[in-house]
C-alpha positions in Angstrom: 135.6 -13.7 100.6 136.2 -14.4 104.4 132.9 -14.9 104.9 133.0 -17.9 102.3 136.3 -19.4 103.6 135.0 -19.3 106.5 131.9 -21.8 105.6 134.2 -23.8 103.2 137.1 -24.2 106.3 134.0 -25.6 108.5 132.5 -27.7 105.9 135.6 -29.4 104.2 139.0 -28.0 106.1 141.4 -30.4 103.5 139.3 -28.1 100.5 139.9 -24.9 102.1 144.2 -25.6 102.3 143.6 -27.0 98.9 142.0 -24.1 97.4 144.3 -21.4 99.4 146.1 -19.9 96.3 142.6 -19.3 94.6 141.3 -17.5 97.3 144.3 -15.5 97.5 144.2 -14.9 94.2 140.9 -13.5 94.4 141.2 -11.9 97.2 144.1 -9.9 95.7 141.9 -9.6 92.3 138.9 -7.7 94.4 141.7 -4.9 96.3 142.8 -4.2 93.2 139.6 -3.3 91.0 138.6 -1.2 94.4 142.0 0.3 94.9 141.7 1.4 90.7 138.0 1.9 91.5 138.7 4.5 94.1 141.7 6.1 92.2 138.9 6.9 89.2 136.2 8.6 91.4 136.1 12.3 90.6 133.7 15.7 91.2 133.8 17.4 94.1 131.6 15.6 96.4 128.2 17.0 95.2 125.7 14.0 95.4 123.6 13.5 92.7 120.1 14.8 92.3 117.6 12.2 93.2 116.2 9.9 90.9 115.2 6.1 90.5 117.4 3.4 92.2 116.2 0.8 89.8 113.7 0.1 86.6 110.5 -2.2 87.4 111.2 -4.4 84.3 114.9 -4.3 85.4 113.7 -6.1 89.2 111.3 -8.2 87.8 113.9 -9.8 85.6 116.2 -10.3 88.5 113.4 -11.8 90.4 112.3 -13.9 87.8 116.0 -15.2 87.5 116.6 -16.0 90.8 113.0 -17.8 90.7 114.0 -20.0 88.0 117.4 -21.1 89.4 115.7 -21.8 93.0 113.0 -24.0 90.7 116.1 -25.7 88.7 117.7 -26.1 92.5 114.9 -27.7 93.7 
């Protein structure tokens, strides 16, 4: 989020003032699913046992998404 109103305050400053209560908004929206995110986080610390971080067919989708929208982009 900072990151981003950062680039939007250097590209278009009267967007940025005009777009403050969104962004606050947000921003508020994102501490609280991490605040209720943390709060639900139980166990006792014991990592689970190593397995797969993704599925192939699950990556290749992904790529194959963002291939398309650079395409539609171009």
């Amino acid at each position: 989020m900072t990151l981003f109103a950062g680039v939007l305050g250097a590209a278009s400053p009267p967007l940025l003032v005009a777009m403050r209560w969104p962004l606050v908004l947000a921003g508020l929206g994102l501490l609280l699913v991490v605040v209720l995110a943390l709060r639900r986080i139980e166990g006792d610390g014991v990592e689970t046992p190593p397995g797969h971080a993704f599925k192939l067919t699950h990556a290749l989708g992904m790529a194959s998404i963002i291939a398309l929208m650079s395409l539609l982009a171009a």
